[in-house]
C-alpha positions as CSV (number, residue, x, y, z in Angstrom):
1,X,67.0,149.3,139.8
2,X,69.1,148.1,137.3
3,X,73.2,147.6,137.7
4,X,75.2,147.5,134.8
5,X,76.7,144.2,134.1
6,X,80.3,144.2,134.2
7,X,80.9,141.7,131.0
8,X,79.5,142.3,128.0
9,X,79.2,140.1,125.2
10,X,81.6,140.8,122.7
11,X,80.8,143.8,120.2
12,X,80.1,141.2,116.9
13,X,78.0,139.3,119.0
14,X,75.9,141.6,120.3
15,X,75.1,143.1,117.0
16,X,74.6,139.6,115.5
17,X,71.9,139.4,118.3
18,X,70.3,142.4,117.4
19,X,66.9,142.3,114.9
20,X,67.9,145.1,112.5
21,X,71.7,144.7,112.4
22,X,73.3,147.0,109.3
23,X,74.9,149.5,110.6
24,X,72.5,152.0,109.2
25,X,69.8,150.2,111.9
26,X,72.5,150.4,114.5
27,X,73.8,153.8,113.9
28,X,70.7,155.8,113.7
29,X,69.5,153.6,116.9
30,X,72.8,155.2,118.8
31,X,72.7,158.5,117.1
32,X,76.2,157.9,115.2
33,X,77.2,157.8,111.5
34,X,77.6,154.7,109.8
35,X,81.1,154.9,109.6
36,X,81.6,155.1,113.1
37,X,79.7,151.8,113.5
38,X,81.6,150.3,110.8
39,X,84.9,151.2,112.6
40,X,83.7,150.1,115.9
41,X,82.9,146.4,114.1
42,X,86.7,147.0,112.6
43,X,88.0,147.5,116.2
44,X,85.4,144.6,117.6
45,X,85.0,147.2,120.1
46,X,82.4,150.7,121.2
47,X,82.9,152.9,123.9
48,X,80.9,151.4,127.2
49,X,77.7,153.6,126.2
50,X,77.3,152.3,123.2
51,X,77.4,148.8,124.4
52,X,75.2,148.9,126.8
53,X,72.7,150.6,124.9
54,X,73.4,147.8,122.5
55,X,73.5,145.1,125.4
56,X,69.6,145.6,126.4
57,X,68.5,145.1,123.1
58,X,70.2,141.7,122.5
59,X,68.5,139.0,124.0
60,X,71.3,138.9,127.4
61,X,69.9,142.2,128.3
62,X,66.0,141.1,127.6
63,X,66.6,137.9,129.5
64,X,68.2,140.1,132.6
65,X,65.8,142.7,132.6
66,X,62.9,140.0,132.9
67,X,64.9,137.9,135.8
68,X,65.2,141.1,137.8
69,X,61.3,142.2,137.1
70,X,60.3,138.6,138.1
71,X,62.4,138.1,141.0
72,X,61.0,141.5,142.1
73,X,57.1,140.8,141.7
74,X,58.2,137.2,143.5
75,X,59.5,139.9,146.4
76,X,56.2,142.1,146.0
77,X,54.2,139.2,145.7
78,X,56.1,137.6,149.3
79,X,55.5,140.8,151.0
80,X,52.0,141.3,149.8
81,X,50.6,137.7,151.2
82,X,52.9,138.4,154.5
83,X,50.9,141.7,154.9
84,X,47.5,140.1,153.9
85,X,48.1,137.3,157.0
86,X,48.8,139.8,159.3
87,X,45.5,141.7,158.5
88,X,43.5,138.6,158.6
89,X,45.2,137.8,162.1
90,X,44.8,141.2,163.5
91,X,40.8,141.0,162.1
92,X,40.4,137.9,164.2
93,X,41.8,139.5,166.9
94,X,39.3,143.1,167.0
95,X,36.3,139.9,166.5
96,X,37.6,138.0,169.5
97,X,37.4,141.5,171.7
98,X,34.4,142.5,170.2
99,X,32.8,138.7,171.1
100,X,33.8,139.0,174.8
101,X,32.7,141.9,175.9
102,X,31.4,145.6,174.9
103,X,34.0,148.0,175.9
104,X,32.7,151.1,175.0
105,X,35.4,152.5,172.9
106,X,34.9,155.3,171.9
107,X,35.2,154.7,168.0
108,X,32.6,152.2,168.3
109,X,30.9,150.6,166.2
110,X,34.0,148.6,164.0
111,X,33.7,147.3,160.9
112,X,32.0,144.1,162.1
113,X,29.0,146.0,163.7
114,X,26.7,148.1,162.8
């Protein structure tokens, strides 16, 4: 899950960033008025929402939302292969049982009989 980053670019930047910068863009993208946007540019400065809606449209946001999707398929992808030994492992285990002897289990036959 996402955490919200503690710095944000400044306010100019961001919206310099930002594909469809006028303030018209901007303000029907936060649901303001214009004029509010054009005050926040005054102040260099929007209350936390606003910039961090603003924040995952520049490309900062972008660029950390696809670091922490990446870093958590690499985790997924790590766990998966892990997972995917242990079956192979555990497989070669149920054939070596099955090679030495017939025990009579009484879910017999296993996967590698029929």
């Amino acid at each position: 899950m996402f955490q919200a980053p503690k710095f944000l670019p400044p306010l100019s930047l961001m919206l310099n960033d930002l594909p469809a910068n006028h303030p018209r863009h901007i303000a029907k993208y936060l649901g303001v008025s214009e004029r509010t946007i054009w005050a926040w540019k005054a102040a260099e400065q929007a209350p936390r929402p606003a910039m961090l809606a603003l924040f995952w449209e520049t490309r900062w946001g972008r660029s950390l939302a696809d670091a922490v999707a990446y870093n958590e398929a690499q985790v997924h992808r790590g766990l998966s292969q892990c997972l995917q030994r242990e079956v192979n492992q555990l497989r070669a285990q149920v054939e070596h049982l099955e090679a030495i002897g017939d025990f009579g289990a009484a879910n017999s036959p296993s996967w590698g009989k029929k």
